[in-house]
Structure formats: structure tokens, C-alpha cells
N, C-alpha and C positions, 0 to 999 in steps of 0.2 A: 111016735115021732113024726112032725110034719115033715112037708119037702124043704128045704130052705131055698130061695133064690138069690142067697148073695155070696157072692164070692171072693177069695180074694189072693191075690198073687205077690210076690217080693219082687225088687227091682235096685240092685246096688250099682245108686248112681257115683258119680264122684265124691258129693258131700254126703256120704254115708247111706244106710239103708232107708227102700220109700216100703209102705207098703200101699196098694192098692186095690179099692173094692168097688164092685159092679150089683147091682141086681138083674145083670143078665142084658136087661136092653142099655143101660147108660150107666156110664162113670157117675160112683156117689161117694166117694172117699180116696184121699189121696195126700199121705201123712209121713212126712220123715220121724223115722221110729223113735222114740220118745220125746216126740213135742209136746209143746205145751195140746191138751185137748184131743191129743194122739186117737186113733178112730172114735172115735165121739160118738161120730155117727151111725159105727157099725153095729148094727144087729148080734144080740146073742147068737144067733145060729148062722153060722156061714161056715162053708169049704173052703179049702184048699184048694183051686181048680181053677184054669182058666176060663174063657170065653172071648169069642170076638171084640168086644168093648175092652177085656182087659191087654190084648194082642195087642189094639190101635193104642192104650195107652200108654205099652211099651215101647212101640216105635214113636212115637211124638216122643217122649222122655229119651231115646235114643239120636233122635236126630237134634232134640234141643240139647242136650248134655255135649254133644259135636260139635255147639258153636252155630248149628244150623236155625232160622228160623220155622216151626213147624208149621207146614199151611193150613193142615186141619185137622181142628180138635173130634174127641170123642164126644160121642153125645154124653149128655150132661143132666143130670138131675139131683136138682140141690135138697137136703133135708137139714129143714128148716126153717122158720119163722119167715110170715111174709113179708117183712121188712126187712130182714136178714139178705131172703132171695133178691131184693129188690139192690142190694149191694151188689152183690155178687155176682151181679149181672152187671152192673156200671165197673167192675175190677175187670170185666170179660174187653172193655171197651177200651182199657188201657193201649195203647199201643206199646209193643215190641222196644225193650229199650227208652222208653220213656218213664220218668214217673210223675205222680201229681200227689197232691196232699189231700188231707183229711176236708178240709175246708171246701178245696175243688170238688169234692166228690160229694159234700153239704149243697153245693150252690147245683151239682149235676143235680141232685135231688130234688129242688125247687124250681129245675127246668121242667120236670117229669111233673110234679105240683107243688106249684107255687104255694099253698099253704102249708107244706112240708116244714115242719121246725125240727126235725130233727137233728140233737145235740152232735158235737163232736163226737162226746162219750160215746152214743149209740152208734153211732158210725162204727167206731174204735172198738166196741163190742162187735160188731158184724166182722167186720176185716180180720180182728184174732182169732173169732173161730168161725174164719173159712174153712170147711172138707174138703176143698180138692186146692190142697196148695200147690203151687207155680204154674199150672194150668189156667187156675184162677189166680192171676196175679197179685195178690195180695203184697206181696215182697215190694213192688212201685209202689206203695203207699208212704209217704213221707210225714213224718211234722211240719209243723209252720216251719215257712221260708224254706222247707227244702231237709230240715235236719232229721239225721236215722233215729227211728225208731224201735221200737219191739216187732218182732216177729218170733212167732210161735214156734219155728223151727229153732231160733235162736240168730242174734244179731251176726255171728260171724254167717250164715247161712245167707242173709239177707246181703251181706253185701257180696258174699261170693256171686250169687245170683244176678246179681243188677253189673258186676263186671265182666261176668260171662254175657251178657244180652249186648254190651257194649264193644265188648274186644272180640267175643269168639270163643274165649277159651277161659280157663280156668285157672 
């Protein structure tokens, strides 16, 4: 039996239980228990056990779940396709409280390169299965003109989410 280096700890937020997973240096999973896609990305072999990454993951989820803005995130390392990564890095760029749609995040892409065609669909494929939800904001993502969509956690989730980042609370 090898060493495993992933780990992973529970975190009962308000809208029900998260779990989350680290390989030790960075946050690589971060999933409300039974969403859609629910650790996906976790490794057959992983602990039970903390580690610094998953501590700092818990106090940012503590101090967001408070209403509080968190100033800074865990290190981060996404698994997953480079196009994928390449989302999930423009969802990091969301601001706090805002959101933008699918389209916005099409045209972010064709700022990055301009000969980018990629679909809505594939966007809509990367944003459902994001691994580290609310951290990576996924939840800001909108339909045309603004209208709620799916998320993976499940729509009452999504919009608890985006009233809590508005009001403070829950």
C-alpha cells in the first residue's frame, strides 16, 4: 500500500455539509455532499486528516459563511483539462458579490485569445464541474440577461449563496 497524499476533512456549513480535499500543498476539492459531480476529483486513496491547506480552508469557509468577505484564499490546484483550468481561473476573477454570465466569460476568453470559439456549452461544461465550489465562484454565473441557472450544489444553494455575498447573512 502506497503513501496517499490526499486528504480530506468535513465542514457543516449553513446549507448543509461541504467536504474538502487537499493533496497536502493546495486545495483540490471542495463539494456540498451530494452534488452533482460530488468529489470527482478525489483520488481512490485519501485520509481522513487534516493539514494546513485544509485548516486555511476552513477558516475562509468560516469567515465567509459569517457574512464576512475572505481576504485570502488557499492555494489552489485545479484537476483538470486545460480549458477547463482556464475557466476556473476567470470564475477566481469574479468579484465578491457580483455576477456575470456565460457569454461574459465567452468574450473574457477571446480577451485571453482572440481566436477562442469557445461554445457556451463548453463554458457550461467547465463551470458544472468546477472542484472547488464557492471558493471558485461558480454560483456568479448566470444565463442570458442575468437569469439563474443550474448549479451543481442545487439551485436553492446557488441562490442562498449570492444572498449571503449581498446581505451578510443567510
Amino acid at each position: 500500500m502506497g503513501i496517499t497524499r490526499e486528504f480530506i476533512q468535513h465542514f457543516n456549513s449553513p446549507l448543509g455539509p461541504i467536504t474538502i480535499a487537499s493533496n497536502g500543498d493546495a486545495l483540490t476539492g471542495l463539494w456540498f455532499d451530494g452534488q452533482k459531480y460530488d468529489r470527482a476529483t478525489l483520488g481512490a486513496e485519501y485520509t481522513e486528516k487534516t493539514c494546513d491547506v485544509l485548516e486555511q480552508t476552513k477558516q475562509w469557509l468560516e469567515e465567509y459563511f459569517a457574512g464576512k468577505k475572505p481576504k485570502k484564499f488557499p492555494p489552489i490546484q485545479f484537476v483538470g483539462t486545460p480549458f477547463r483550468q482556464q475557466v476556473w481561473n476567470l470564475l477566481l476573477e469574479i468579484p465578491h458579490g457580483k455576477t456575470v454570465t456565460y457569454g461574459e466569460i465567452s468574450d473574457m476568453l477571446k480577451q485571453i485569445d482572440p481566436t477562442s470559439k469557445a461554445c457556451s456549452r463548453a463554458i457550461g461544461g467547465a463551470v458544472g464541474h468546477n472542484p472547488i465550489s464557492i471558493i471558485v465562484p461558480c454560483h456568479r454565473v448566470m444565463g442570458a440577461d442575468g437569469k439563474m441557472t443550474g448549479y451543481a450544489g442545487g439551485v436553492d444553494k446557488k441562490i442562498k449563496l449570492l444572498e449571503l455575498e449581498k446581505s451578510g447573512e443567510i
